[in-house]
MIGU-754596 format. One record per residue: residue number from 1; x, y, z of N, C-alpha, C in turn; residue in one letter. Coordinates in steps of 0.02 Angstrom, whole numbers. Each point is the difference from the previous one (the first is absolute). Example, Ala and Ser with C-alpha at 12.3 -4.5 7.8 and 13.67 -1.06 7.14 Angstrom:
BEGIN
1_660_-284_390_-45_59_0_45_60_0_A
2_-18_53_-36_42_59_3_-39_55_37_S
***
This chain:
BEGIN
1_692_744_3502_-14_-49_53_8_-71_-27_X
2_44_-45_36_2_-63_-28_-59_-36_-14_X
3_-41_0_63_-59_-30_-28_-39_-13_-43_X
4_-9_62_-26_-48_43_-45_40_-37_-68_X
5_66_10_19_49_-19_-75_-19_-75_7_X
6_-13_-42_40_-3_-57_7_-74_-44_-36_X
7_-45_61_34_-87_-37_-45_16_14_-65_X
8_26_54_-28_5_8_-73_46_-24_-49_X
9_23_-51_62_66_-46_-36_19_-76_0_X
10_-39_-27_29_-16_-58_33_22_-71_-69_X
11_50_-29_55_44_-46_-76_-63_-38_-14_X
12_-24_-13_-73_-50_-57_-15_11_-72_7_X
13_85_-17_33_-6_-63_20_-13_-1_74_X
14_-21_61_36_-12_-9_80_-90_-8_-19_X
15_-12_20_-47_-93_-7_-14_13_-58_-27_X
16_13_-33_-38_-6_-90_-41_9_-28_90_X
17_56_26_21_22_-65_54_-81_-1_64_X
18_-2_76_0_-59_-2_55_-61_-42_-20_X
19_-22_18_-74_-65_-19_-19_3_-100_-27_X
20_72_-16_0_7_-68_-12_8_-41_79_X
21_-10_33_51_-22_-25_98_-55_-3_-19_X
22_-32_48_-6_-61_8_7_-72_-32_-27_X
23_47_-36_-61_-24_-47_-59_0_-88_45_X
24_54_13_13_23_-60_19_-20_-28_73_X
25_8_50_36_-12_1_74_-84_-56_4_X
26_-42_23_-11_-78_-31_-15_16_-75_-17_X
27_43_-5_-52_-2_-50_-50_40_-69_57_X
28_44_20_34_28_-42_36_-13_-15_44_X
29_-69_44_20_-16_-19_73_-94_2_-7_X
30_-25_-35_-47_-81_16_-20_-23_29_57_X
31_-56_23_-7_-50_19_38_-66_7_-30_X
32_-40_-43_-26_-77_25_-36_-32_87_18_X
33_-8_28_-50_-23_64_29_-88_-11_-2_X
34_-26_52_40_-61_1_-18_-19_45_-38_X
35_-60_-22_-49_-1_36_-32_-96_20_-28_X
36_-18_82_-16_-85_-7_-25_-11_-20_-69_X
37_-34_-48_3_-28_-25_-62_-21_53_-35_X
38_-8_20_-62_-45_48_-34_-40_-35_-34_X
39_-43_43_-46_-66_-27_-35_25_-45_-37_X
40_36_5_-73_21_-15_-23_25_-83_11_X
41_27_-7_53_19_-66_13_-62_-43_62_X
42_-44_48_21_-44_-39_32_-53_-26_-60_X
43_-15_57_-46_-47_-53_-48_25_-53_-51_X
44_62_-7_1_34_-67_-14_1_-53_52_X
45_-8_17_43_17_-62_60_-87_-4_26_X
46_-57_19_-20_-59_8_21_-19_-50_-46_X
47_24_6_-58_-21_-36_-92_13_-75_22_X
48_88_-10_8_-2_-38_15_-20_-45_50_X
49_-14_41_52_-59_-35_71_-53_-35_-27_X
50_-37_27_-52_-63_-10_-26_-17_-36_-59_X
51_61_-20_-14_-22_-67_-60_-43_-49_16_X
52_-41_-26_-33_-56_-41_11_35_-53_1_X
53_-12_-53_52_26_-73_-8_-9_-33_-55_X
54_-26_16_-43_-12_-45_-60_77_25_-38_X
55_23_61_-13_33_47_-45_84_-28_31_X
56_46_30_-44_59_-14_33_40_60_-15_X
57_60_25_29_27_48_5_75_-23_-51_X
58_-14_67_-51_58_-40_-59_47_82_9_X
59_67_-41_15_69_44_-10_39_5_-28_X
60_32_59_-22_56_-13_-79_47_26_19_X
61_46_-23_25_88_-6_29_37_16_-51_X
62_9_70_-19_52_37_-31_46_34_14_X
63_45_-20_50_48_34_21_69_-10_8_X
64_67_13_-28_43_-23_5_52_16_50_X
65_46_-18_13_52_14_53_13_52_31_X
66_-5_37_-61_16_98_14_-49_2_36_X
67_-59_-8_-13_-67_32_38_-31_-55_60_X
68_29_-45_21_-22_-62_27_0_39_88_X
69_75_42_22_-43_17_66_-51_23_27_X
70_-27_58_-74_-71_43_-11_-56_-36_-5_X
71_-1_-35_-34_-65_-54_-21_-17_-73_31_X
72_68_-44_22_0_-58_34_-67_7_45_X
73_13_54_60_-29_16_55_-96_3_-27_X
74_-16_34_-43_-51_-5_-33_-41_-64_-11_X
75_44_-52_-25_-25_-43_-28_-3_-74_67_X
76_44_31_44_-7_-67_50_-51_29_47_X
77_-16_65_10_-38_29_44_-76_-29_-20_X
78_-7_-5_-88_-74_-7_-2_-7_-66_-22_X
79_76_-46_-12_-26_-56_24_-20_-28_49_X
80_43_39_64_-37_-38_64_-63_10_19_X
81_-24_66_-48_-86_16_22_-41_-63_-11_X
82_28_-3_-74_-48_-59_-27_-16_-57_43_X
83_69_-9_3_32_-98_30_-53_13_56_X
84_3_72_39_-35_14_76_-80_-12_-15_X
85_-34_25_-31_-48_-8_-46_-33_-35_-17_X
86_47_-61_-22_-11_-57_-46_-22_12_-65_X
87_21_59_-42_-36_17_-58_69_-46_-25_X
88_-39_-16_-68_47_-37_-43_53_50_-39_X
89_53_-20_-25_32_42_-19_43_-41_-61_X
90_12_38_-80_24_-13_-58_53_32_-18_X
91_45_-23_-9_78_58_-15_32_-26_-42_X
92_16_62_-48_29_-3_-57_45_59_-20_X
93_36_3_-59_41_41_-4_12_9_-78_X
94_-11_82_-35_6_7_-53_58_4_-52_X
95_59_5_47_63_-16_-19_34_-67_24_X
96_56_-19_-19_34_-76_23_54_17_55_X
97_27_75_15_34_1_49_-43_-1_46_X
98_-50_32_22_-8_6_72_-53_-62_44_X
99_21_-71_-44_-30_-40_22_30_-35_64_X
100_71_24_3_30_-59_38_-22_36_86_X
101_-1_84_1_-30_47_56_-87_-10_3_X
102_-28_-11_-21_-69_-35_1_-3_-63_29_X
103_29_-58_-24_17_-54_47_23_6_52_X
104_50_48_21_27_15_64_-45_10_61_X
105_-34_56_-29_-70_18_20_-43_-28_19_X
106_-31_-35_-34_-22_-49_26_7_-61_26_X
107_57_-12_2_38_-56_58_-1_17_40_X
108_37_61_34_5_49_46_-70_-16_60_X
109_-41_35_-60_-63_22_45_-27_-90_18_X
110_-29_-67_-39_-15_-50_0_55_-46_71_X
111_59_31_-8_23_-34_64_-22_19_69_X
112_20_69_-15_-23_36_66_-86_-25_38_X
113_-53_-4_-48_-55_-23_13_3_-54_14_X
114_40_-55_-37_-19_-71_22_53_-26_62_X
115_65_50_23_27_-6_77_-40_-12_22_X
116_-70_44_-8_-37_16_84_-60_-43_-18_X
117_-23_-37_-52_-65_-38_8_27_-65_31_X
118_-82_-21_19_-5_-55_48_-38_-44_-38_X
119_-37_4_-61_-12_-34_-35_-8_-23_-75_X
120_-4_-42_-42_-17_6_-65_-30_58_-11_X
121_-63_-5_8_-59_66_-1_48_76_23_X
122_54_-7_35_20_80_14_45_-1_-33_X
123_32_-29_-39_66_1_-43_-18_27_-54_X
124_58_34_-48_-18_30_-67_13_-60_-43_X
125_-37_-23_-34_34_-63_-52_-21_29_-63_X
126_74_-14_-47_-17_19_-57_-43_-29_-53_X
127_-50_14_-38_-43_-8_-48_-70_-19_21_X
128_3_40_66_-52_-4_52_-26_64_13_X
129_61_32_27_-4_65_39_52_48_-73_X
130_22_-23_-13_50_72_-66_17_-58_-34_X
131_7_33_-67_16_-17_-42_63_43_-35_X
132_54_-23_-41_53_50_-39_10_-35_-63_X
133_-52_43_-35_21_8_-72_54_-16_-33_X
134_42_58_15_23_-1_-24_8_75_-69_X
135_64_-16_-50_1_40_-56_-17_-24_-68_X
136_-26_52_-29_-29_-29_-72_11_41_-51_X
137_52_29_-59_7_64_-27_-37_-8_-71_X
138_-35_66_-11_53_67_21_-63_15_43_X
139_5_66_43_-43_28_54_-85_-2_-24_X
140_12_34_-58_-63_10_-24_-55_-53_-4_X
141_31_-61_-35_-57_-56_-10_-22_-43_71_X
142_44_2_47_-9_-14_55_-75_15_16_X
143_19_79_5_-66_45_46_-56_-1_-36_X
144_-3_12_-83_-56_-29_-50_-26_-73_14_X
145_48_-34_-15_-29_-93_18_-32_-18_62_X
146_15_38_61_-38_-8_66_-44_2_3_X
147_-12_63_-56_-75_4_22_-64_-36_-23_X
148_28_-57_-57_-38_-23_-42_3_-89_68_X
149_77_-23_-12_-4_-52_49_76_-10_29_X
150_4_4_47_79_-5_22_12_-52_5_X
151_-4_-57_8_33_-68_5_20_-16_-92_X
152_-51_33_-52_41_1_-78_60_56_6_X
153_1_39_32_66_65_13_66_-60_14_X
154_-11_-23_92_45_-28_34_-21_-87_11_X
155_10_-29_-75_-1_-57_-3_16_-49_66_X
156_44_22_24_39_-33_35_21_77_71_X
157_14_-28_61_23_54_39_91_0_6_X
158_3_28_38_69_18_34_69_-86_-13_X
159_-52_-26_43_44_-76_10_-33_-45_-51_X
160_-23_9_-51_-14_-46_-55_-55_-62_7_X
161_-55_51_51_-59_-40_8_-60_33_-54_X
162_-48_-32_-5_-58_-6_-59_-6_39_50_X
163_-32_90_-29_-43_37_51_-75_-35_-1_X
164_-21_-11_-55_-66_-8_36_-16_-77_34_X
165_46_-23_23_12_-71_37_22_37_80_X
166_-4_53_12_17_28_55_-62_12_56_X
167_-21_-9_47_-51_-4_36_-44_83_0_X
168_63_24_-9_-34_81_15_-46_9_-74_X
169_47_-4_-30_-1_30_-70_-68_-26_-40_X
170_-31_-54_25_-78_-14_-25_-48_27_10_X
171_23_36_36_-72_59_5_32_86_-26_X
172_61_3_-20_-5_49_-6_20_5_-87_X
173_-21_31_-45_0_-13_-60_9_55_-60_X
174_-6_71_33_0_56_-47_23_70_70_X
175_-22_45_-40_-7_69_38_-51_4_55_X
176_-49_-30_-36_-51_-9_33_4_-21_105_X
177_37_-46_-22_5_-50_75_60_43_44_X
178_29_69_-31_53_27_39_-37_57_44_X
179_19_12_53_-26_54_57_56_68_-14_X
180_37_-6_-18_33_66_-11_87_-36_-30_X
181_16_44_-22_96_-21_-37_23_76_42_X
182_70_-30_34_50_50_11_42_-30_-15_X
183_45_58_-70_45_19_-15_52_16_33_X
184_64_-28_35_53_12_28_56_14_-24_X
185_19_70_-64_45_9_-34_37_55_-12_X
186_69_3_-32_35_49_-15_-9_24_-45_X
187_-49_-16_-74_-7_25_-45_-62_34_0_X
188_-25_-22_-82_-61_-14_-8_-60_-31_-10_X
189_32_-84_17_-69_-6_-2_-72_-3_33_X
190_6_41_56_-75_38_36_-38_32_-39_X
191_31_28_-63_-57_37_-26_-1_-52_-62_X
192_47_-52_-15_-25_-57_-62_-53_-30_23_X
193_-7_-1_73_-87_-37_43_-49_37_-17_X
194_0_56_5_-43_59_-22_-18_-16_-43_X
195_59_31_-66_-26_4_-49_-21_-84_-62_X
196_13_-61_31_-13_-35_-42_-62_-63_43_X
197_16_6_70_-76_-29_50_-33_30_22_X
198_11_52_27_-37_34_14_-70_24_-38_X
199_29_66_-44_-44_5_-67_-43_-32_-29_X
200_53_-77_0_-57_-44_-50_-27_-48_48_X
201_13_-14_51_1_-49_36_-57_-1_61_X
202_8_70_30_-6_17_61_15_-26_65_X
203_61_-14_-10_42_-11_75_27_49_39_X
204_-9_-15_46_38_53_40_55_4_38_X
205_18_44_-23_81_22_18_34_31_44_X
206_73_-15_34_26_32_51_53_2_-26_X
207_58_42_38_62_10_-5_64_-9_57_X
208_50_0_-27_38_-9_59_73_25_-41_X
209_17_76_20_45_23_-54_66_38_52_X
210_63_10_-63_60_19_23_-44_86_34_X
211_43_39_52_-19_71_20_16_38_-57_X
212_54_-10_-40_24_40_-77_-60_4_-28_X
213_-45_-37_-29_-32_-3_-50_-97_20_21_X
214_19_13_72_-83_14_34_-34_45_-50_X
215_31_56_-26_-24_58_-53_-14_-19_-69_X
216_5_-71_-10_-13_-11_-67_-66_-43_20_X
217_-16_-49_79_-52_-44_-17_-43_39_45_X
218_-12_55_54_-47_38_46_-56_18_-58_X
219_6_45_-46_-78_0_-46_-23_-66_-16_X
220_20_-43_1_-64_-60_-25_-14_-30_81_X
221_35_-10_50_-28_9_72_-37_60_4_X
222_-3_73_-4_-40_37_-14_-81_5_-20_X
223_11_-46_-62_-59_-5_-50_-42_-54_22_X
224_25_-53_56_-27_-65_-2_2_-44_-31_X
225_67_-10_-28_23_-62_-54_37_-65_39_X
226_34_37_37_37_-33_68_-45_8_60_X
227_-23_-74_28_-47_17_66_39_0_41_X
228_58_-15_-7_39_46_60_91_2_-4_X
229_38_23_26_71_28_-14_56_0_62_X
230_34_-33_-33_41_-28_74_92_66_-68_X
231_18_43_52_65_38_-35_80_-21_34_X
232_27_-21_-18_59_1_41_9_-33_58_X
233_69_1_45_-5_-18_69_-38_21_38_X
234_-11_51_-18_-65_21_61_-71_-17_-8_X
235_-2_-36_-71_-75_-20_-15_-13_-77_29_X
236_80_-33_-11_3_-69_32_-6_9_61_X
237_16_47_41_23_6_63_-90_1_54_X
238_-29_48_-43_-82_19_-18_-40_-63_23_X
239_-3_-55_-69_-20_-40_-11_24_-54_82_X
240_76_-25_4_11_-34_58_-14_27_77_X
241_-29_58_-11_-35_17_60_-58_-11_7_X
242_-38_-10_-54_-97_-31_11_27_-74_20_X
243_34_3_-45_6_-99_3_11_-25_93_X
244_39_54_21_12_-26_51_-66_33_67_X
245_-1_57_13_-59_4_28_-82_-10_-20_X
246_16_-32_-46_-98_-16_-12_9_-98_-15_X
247_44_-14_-26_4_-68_18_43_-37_41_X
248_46_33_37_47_-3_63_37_-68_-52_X
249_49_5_-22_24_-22_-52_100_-11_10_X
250_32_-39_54_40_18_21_86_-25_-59_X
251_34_50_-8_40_-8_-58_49_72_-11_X
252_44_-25_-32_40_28_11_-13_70_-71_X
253_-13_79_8_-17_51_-43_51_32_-8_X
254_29_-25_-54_48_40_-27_16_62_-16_X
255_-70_28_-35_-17_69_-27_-11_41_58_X
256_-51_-27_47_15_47_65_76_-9_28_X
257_52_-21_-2_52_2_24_31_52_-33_X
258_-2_-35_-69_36_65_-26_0_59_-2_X
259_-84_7_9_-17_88_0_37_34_63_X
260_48_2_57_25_16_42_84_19_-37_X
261_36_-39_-44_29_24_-35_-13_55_-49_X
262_-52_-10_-36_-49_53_-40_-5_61_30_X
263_-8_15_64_-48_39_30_86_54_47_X
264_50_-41_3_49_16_25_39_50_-34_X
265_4_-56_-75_38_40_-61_-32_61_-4_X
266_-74_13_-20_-35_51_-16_7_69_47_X
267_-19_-5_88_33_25_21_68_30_-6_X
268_39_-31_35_70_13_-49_29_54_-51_X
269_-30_-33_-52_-6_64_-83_-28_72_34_X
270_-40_-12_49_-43_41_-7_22_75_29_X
271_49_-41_70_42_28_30_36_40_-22_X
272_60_-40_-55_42_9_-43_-21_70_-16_X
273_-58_12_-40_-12_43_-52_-26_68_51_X
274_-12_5_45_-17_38_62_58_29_22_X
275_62_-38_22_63_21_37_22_47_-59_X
276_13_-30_-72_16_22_-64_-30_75_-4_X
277_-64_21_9_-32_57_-12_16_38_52_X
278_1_-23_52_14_51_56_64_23_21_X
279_18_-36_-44_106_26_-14_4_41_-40_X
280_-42_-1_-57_-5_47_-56_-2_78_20_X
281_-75_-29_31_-46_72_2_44_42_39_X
282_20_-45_73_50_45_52_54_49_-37_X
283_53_-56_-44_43_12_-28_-13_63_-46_X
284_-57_4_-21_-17_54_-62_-28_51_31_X
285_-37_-16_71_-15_74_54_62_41_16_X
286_65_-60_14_65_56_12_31_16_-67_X
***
């Protein structure tokens, strides 16, 4: 039967061509999906709800190009919590590439807020409302020196101002004065927070990681090392869905967009591997 010859034969450039629509189709025409928060990313977005106004919310922008559609979404999502918030917010970065996507970031998000204010008081101004570090190598002495005094870490910030000449930055002075650190990275250093502030420090820690690598950081989310865990596009996607129904937060969600490509492809494969078996099995019944 042709058919039959047909599921069990199927050219792999009619599967690339189908599953590259299907990729694409989403991508050219967004649509935000909706999506359920899980635990995992609600007690990250709860943490950060709950920083004490005194405390400020410190972020470490590690992500480079490769991983920037995965993680971007992450990091503008929980800046706009903040900015929404008004929690203060500190950003820095443990490598020297992924500073120039951290600034982005936070331009990004700082414009978008100050389009829509109507006044001084509702505008984000910098060394008021955020501050950017900036980089300081190598990783390690960074996260050690914070905790003793960060303005001796980051002498100076981002644009070559005296940090502790910065309005924010006088009240905030060690580990002590931080409400929680999320980690926004492709590597490792989520668990260099762990293991070198955490431990000694007692800060507390979040994540915001590639979907590849969920199996290497879920046991210390597990254990309670990470108060909470943002995985992949779908963890960004997660996260830009509190943002938007609990602080009606209007902006453009990337990660929910994408997950409709995500969700297409997957399908798809899934298909693929279904038509594939049922050509087989037929084929091997006659």
């Amino acid at each position: 039967m042709k058919w039959l010859e047909f599921l069990t034969k199927i050219d792999r450039r009619i599967i690339y061509l189908v599953l590259a629509l299907v990729v694409l189709m989403p991508l050219l025409f967004p649509s935000a999906q909706s999506v359920i928060p899980k635990k995992p990313v609600e007690k990250l977005f709860n943490a950060v709800d709950t920083i004490p106004e005194e405390k400020v919310l410190m972020m470490d922008c590690d992500y480079d190009p490769q991983t920037q559609p995965e993680l971007e979404p992450m990091a503008i999502a929980i800046l706009r919590h903040a900015f929404k918030r008004r929690i203060k917010v500190a950003v820095l970065s443990l490598y020297i590439q992924p500073l120039g996507l951290a600034k982005k970031a936070l331009d990004d998000v700082t414009a978008e807020f100050n389009a829509r204010a109507e006044t001084y008081a509702d505008s984000i101004i910098y060394g008021r409302d955020y501050v950017f570090l900036g980089w300081q190598p190598p990783p390690i002495i960074p996260i050690l020196g914070m905790g003793l005094n960060i303005a001796n870490v980051y002498k100076t910030d981002y644009y070559g101002n005296n940090t502790d000449t910065l309005p924010m930055m006088k009240h905030v002075r060690n580990y002590d004065d931080v409400g929680i650190l999320v980690s926004v990275s492709s590597g490792n250093p989520p668990l260099w927070w762990i293991a070198y502030a955490q431990t000694r420090f007692g800060l507390h820690v979040s994540a915001g990681i590639t979907a590849v690598s969920a199996s290497d950081f879920y046991p210390y989310y597990q254990s309670g090392q990470f108060t909470g865990l943002m995985v992949g596009m779908k963890g960004a996607a997660e996260y830009e869905e509190l943002v938007d129904t609990k602080l009606e937060i209007d902006g453009r969600r990337k990660a929910s967009e994408a997950m409709g490509s995500l969700t297409a492809a997957h399908i798809t494969i899934i298909l693929f591997i279904i038509i594939g078996n049922v050509g087989y099995f037929l084929r091997r019944r006659k």
